[in-house]
DOBA-97840 format. One line per 2 residues: for each residue x, y, z of C-alpha. Coordinates in steps of 0.5 Angstrom, whole numbers, plus 500, padded with zeros to 3 digits. Layout:
X/Y/Z ~ ...
This chain:
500/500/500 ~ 506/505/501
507/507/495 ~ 498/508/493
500/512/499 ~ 506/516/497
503/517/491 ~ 497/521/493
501/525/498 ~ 505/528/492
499/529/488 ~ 496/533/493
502/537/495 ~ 501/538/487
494/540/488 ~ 495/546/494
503/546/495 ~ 501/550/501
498/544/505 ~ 502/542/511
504/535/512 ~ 498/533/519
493/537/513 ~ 495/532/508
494/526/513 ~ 487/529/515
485/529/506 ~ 487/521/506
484/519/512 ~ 478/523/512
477/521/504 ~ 478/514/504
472/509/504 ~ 472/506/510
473/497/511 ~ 471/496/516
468/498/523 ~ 471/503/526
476/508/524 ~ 481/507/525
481/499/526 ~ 486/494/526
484/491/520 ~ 484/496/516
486/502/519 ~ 482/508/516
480/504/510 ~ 483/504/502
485/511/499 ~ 480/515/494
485/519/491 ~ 479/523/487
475/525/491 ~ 481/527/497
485/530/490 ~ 479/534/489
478/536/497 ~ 485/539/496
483/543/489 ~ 476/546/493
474/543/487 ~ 467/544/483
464/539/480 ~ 459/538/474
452/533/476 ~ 447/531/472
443/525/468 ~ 444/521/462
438/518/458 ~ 434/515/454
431/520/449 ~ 426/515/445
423/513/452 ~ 426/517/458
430/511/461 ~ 436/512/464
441/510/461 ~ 446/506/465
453/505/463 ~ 453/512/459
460/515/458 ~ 460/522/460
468/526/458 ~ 470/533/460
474/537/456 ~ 478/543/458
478/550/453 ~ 483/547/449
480/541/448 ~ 484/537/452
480/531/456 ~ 481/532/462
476/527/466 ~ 472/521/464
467/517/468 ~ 460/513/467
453/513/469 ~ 451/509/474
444/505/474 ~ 440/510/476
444/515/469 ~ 447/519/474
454/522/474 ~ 458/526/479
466/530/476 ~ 469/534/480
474/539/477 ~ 478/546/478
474/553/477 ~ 473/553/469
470/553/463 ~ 468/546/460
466/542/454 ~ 461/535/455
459/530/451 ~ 456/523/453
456/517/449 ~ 453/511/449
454/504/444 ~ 447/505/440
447/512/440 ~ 449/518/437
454/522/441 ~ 452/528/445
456/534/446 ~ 452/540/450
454/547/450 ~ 461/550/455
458/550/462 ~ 462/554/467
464/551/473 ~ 465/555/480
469/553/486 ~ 466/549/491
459/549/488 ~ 456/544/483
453/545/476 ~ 447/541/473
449/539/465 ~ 444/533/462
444/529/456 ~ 439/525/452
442/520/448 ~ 438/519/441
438/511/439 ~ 441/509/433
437/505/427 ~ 438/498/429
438/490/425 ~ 439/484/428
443/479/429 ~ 441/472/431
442/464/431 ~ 442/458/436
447/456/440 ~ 448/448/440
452/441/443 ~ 457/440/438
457/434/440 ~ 449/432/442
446/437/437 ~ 442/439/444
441/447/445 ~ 445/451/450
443/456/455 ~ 450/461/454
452/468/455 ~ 453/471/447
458/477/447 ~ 459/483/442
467/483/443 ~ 468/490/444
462/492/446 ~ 457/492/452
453/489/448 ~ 451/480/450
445/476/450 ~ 443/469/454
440/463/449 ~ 434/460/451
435/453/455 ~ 429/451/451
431/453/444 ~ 438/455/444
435/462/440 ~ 439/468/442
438/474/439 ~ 441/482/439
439/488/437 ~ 445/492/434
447/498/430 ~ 450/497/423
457/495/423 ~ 461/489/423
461/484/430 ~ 465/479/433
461/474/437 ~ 464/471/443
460/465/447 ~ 463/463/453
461/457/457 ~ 464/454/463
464/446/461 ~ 465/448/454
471/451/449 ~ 471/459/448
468/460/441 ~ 469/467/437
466/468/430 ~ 468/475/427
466/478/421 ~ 459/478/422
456/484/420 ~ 449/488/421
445/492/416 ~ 439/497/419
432/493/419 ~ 435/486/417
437/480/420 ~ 444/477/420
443/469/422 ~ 450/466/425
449/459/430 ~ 454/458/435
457/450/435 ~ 461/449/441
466/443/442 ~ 465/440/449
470/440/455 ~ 471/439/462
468/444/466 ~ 475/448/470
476/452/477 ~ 482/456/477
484/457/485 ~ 489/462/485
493/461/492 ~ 498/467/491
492/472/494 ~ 493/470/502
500/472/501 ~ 500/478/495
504/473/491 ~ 497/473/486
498/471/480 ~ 492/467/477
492/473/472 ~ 497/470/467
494/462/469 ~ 487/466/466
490/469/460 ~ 494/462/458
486/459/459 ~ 483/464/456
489/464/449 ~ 487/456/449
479/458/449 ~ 478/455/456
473/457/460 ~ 473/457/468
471/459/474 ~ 475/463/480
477/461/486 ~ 482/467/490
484/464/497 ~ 485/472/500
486/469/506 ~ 489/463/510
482/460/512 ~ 479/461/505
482/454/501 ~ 476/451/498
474/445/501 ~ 472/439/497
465/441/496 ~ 467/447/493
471/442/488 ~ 467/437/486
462/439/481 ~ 469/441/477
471/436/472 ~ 478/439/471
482/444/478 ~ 488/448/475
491/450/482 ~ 496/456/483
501/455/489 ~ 506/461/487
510/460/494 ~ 506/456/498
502/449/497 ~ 496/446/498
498/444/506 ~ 502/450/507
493/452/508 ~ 491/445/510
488/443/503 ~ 492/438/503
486/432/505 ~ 482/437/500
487/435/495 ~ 487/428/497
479/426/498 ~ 478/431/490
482/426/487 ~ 481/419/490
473/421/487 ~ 476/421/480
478/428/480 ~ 483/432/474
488/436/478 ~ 494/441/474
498/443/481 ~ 503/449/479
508/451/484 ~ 516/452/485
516/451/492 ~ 510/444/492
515/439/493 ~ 518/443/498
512/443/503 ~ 508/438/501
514/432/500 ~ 516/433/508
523/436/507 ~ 521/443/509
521/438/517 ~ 514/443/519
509/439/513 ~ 507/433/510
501/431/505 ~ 500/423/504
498/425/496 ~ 504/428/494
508/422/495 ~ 501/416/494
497/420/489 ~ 502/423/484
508/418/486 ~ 512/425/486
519/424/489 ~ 523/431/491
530/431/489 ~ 532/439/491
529/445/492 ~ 533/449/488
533/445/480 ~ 537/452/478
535/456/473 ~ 535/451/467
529/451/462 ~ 524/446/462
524/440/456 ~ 517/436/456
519/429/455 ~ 518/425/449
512/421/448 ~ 509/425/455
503/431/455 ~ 509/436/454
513/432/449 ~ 516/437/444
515/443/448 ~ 521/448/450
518/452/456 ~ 524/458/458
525/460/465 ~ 523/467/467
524/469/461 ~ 522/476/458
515/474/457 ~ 513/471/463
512/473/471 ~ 520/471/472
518/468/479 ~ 522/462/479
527/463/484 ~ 527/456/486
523/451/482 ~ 523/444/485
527/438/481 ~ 523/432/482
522/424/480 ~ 518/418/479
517/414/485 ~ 513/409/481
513/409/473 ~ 506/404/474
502/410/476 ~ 506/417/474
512/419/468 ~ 516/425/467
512/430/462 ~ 518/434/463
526/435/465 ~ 530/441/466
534/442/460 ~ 540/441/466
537/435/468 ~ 532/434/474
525/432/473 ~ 520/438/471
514/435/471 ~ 510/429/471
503/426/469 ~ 500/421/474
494/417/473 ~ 491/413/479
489/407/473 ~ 481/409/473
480/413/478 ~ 483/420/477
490/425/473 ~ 493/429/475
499/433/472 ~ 505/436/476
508/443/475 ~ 515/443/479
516/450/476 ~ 511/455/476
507/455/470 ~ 507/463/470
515/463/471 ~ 515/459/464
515/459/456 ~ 512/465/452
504/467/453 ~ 503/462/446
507/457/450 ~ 504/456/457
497/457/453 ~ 500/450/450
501/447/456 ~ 494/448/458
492/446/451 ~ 496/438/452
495/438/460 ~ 487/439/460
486/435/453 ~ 489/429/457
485/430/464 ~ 479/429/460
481/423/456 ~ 476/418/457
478/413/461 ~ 478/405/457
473/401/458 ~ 477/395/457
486/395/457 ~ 491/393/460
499/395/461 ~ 506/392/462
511/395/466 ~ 516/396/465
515/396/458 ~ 523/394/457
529/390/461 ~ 535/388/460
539/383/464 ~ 547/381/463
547/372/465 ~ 552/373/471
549/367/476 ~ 544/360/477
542/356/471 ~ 538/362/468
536/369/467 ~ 529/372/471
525/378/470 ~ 518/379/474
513/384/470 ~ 507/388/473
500/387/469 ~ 495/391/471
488/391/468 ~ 487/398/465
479/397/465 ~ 473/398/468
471/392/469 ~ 473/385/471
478/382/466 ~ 483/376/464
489/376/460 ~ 493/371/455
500/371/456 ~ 504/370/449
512/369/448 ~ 514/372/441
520/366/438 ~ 526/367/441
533/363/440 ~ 534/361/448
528/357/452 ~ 524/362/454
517/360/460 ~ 512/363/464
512/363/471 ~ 508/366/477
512/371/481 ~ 515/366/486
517/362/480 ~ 514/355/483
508/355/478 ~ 508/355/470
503/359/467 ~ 499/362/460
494/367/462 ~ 494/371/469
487/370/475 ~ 481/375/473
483/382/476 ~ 478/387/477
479/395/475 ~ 486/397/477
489/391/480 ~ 496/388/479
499/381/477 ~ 506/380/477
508/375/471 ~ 515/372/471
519/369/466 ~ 525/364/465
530/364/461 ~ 535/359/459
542/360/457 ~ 545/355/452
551/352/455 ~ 557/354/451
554/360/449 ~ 560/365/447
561/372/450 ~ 557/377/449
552/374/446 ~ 544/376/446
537/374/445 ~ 529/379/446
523/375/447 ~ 517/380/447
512/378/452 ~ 505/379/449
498/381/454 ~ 491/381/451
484/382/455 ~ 480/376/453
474/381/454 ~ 477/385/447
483/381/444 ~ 484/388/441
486/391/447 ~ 494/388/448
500/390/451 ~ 508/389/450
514/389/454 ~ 520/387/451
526/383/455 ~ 533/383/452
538/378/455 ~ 546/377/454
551/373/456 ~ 557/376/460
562/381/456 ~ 569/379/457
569/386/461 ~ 565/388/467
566/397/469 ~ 563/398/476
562/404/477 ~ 563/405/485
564/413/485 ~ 560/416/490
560/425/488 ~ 562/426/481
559/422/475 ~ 565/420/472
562/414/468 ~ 563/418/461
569/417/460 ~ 570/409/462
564/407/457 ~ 568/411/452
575/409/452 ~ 572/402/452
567/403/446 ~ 573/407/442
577/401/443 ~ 570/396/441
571/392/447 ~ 565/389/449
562/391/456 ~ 556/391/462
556/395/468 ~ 555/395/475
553/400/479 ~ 555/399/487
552/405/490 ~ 544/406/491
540/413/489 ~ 540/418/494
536/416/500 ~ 537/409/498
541/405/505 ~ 546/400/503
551/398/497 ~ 549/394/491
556/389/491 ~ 556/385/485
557/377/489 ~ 564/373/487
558/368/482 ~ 558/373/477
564/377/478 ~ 567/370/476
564/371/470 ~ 568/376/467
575/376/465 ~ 576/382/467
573/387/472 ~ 575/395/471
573/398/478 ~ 574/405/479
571/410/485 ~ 572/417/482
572/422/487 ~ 571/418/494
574/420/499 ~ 570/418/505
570/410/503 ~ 573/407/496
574/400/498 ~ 570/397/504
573/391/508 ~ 568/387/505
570/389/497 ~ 576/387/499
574/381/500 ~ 570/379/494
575/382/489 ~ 581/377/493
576/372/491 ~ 575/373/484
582/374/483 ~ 585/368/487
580/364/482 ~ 584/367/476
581/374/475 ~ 584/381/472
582/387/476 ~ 584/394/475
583/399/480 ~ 583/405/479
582/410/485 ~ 586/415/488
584/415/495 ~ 583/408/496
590/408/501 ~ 588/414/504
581/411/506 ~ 583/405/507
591/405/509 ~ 595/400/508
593/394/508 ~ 594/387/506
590/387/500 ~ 594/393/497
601/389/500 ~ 599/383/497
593/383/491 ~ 596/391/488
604/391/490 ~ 604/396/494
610/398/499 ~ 609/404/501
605/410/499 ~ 608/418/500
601/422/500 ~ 603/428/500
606/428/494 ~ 601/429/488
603/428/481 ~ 600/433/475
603/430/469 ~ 605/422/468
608/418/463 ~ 608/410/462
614/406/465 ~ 618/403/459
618/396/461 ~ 611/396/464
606/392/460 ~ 601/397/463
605/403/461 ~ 608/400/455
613/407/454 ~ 606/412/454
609/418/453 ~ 609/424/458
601/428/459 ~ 598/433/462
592/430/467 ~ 587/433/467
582/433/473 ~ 575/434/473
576/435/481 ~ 581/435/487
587/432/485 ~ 589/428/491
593/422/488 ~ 599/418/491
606/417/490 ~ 608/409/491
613/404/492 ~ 612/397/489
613/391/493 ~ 619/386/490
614/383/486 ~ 610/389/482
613/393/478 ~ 611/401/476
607/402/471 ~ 606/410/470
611/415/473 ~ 610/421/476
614/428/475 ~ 616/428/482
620/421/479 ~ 616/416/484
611/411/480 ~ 603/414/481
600/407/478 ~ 602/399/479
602/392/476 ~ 603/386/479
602/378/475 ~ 601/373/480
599/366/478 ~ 593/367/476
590/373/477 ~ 593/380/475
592/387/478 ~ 594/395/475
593/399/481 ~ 592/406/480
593/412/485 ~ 591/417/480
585/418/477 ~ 584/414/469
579/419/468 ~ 583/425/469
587/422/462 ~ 585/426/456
């Protein structure tokens, strides 16, 4: 308020310089219109500022006062335009007349031209009226209506030919008539000219015909058709903190012929409760800052949706409320109904990009760019909980989740915004995402269908006689249903099982709507089946209520690559480079991950069985220097070599994490490391099979160099040497395994 405030100081001050400033305090409080029950009130205060009438208190102003009508039957004629113009023909006031016809405008002492108009007649101009101070001067006007035609039609269903009861607009004009329940007639009476109709209706898209055009005493018939839609609330959280921002949602709706009602959450107890959102098919709701729990909705958002409700929720700072990270809130629906993860409260400044084959795919949705609110301070990065129910719809183009649609099989969809929408794209591109999100919540839903999920895997054989894969198969339907289960031709025994796998099976239970069934499948590996060989089988779902209706999931196995790359680091992903390396060089691989997704408790360690598999395994751990190997780990690997394996290790903080102990003495040749001795630019030792004479380069860390100088036992031998003249890296032939050890990252090799 304080700059509405300082505002109307200054134009008082400009009005009379003389005023004092308790004498400028008097004109605003004693001007304003009061809000509420005595003044002044805590609420408040003395109520909102009235800049016109104070303004004209301080000019000891005039005024001119008088009734606009009618003149073909008296009436008055509410709405009617009134302007004032000054001796040199500047217009210095308009209003408009109320219902009654009147109007009141105050101006300084003078001499004053007035004209009134009115849409469907013909302007007025009266002759000067002269205006004294404090005293008021009666100026009426009778307004002739113009000579009228008319323009007629029907408003129908688009879709049931039935008539509508609809609002029809003349754009530009205040000019609208409602069509009949009963008939669908509308029926305006205009002046000659040409006419845009505008028919709007909650539940149906907005429909704007133009060119229509009118001739005195004929009649110009136009039907209005309108295309069915979900009928749409927009609730505009922003209010209750003076953060609104329902106004670019609301032209976004508006640019995609969108139709909706409006629900302004002015103060915290003013979130609508689930009656209030049950008659809509489809809720947009806005959350600039808050959440819907941040106001206590969050059971309201819950109860809409598991009654089948449609939502689009848009805010950068949902996640961060209703996921729980905050540590002062929590809602159920944020994690149960939208399956939505919370990553980090602040994704960056990164544009947004839908997701191939989602409700955004091939939209590009800039930041805070020059056509949006510029809002987006710290917009959520989401993910998936469970792809069964939910899938991005949209990445930042930095990564992280932006966006993700959710449908809870029958009952309800929703899409999520983790950016605000009003902070995003250009006007034609958010109008865009209304257009793709609210197209898809009003889909209907499948009588009869079915989905597998995943829809792909691919698993490497590494352990037991065969490879197992479990499939979810849930009934998309609306009624009760079974589903054959086909395999497609493979080259490798491929058989149907129930999740236990105790149990052959060729069609799954009865399950009724939404329900799930887990479908598992053997695959047998031929013996002698060489390295890196594969095979796909597609597993085939089909409802025995509509065989039409059928679903796929493809699974890919393979028999073990010579090499194995664990990928064991904990901070910086370094990966890229390894699976570069090793597909420059065309040697075949698989991947391991050791550890699990942020939140996950525990490690993912490869067992000694399917290391065995592999003639060689490439472990590095990047920049870890909280815990390379484990106890554990190196356990498992003096195992896998004892049995005749290859390993090469490469991680530069393994001695500082782990000291020296017997597996870097004994598997890696270590006698001895000197740690404060770093090594920026290493060359390959000349009689090393590892180094094989490498001339000297540069290393180039994507981090900390923290790498290690090493002495070599008796029976290892340097492999790369340092500029400080000490090896950096070691290889060590012990019949029968072998290792290369090293204490700089392989990575950092250009």
């Amino acid at each position: 308020a304080a700059p509405h405030v300082s505002g109307l100081a200054a134009l008082l001050l400009q009005a009379d310089g003389g005023l004092s400033v308790d004498a400028v305090e008097a004109l605003i409080t004693t001007s304003a219109l009061p809000l509420g029950d005595g003044l002044p009130n805590n609420d408040s205060g003395w109520g909102r500022i009235d800049a016109y009438r104070a303004v004209a208190t301080a000019l000891h102003a005039g005024s001119i006062v008088g009734q606009v009508r009618n003149a073909a039957n008296q009436l008055p004629l509410a709405g009617a335009q009134i302007s004032v113009y000054d001796e040199q023909s500047q217009r210095r006031a308009v209003v408009q007349a109320d219902a009654a016809g009147l109007y009141s405008v105050a101006l300084p002492a003078g001499v004053y031209g007035v004209t009134g108009e009115a849409f469907g007649f013909l302007a007025q101009t009266l002759p000067p009226v002269v205006v004294e101070a404090n005293a008021a001067v009666t100026a009426n006007l009778t307004l002739i209506p113009l000579l009228l035609g008319t323009l007629e039609g029907e408003v129908r269903d688009a879709e049931t030919n039935e008539p509508l009861s609809v609002q029809v607009l003349v754009q530009g004009t205040p000019a609208s008539a409602w069509s009949s329940a009963e008939t669908g007639l509308y029926r305006l009476d205009l002046p000659a000219g040409l006419y845009a109709l505008e028919a709007r209706q909650n539940g149906y898209r907005r429909l704007v015909a133009e060119g229509l055009a009118v001739e005195v005493g004929q009649s110009t018939q136009h039907n209005l058709i309108l295309t069915p839609a979900p009928t749409l609330l927009l609730v505009d959280s922003g209010w209750w903190y003076y953060d609104s921002h329902g106004r670019t949602l609301a032209q976004a709706l508006e640019d995609s012929d969108y139709v909706h009602d409006l629900w302004q959450i002015r103060t915290y107890a003013d979130a609508p409760a689930l009656d209030d959102l049950l008659p809509y098919e489809a809720v947009v709701w806005s959350s600039p800052q808050d959440s819907p729990e941040v106001i206590g909705a969050g059971d309201t958002i819950s109860n809409y949706l598991g009654a089948g409700g449609n939502l689009l929720l848009t805010g950068q700072d949902v996640g961060f409320w209703d996921s729980g990270m905050s540590g002062f809130i929590w809602h159920e629906y944020f994690g149960r109904l939208l399956q939505a993860g919370l990553d980090s409260d602040d994704a960056g400044q990164g544009d947004l990009i839908g997701t191939p084959g989602s409700t955004l795919a091939g939209l590009v949705l800039p930041l805070n760019g020059p056509d949006s609110d510029r809002n987006q301070f710290t917009p959520d990065s989401i993910r998936v909980l469970d792809g069964r129910i939910s899938s991005l719809a949209g990445q930042y183009v930095d990564d992280g989740g932006a966006a993700l649609q959710a449908e809870g099989c029958q009952s309800y969809r929703a899409v999520y915004l983790a950016a605000g929408l009003e902070g995003l794209g250009d006007r034609a591109g958010r109008a865009a995402v209304f257009e793709r999100a609210l197209d898809w919540l009003d889909n209907p839903a499948l009588a009869i269908g079915v989905d597998l999920y995943p829809d792909y895997q691919e698993q490497a054989w590494v352990q037991g006689p065969y490879l197992t894969y479990l499939v979810t198969l849930r009934n998309m339907g609306q009624a009760a249903d079974r589903f054959s289960l086909e395999l497609s031709p493979s080259s490798w025994a491929t058989s149907l099982w129930d999740s236990g796998f105790e149990t052959q099976i060729a069609a799954s239970p009865v399950l009724e709507p939404c329900e799930w069934f887990t479908v598992g499948v053997k695959v047998q590996v031929p013996a002698g089946t060489p390295w890196n060989a594969s095979d796909t089988v597609t597993l085939t779902a089909r409802s025995l209520a509509n065989p039409l209706q059928a679903d796929q999931a493809t699974l890919w196995s393979k028999t073990p690559a010579p090499i194995l790359l664990v990928d064991d680091h904990r901070w910086y992903d370094v990966g890229g480079a390894f699976r570069q390396a090793l597909q420059i060089n065309e040697l075949p691989y698989d991947s391991w991950e050791v550890q699990l997704p942020a939140g996950a408790l525990g490690i993912n360690l490869p067992s000694l069985e399917q290391l065995q598999h592999y003639a060689l395994v490439l472990w590095f751990t990047g920049y870890d220097w909280y815990s390379t190997l484990t106890a554990e780990e190196e356990t498992l690997l003096a195992g896998y070599l004892d049995g005749g394996g290859r390993l090469v290790l490469s991680s530069q903080d393994y001695l500082q994490t782990r000291g020296l102990v017997s597996f870097g003495k004994n598997y890696l040749g270590v006698a001895s490391a000197r740690q404060e001795l770093t090594a920026t630019l290493v060359m390959g030792a000349v009689d090393s099979p590892v180094g094989a004479a490498m001339p000297a380069v540069q290393l180039l860390y994507p981090y900390e160099n923290w790498s290690d100088a090493l002495r070599a036992t008796d029976h290892a031998q340097p492999a790369f040497w340092g500029q400080h003249g000490e090896p950096v890296a070691l290889n060590l032939a012990e019949a029968p395994w072998k290792t290369a050890f090293f204490a700089f990252s392989l990575e950092a090799l250009p």
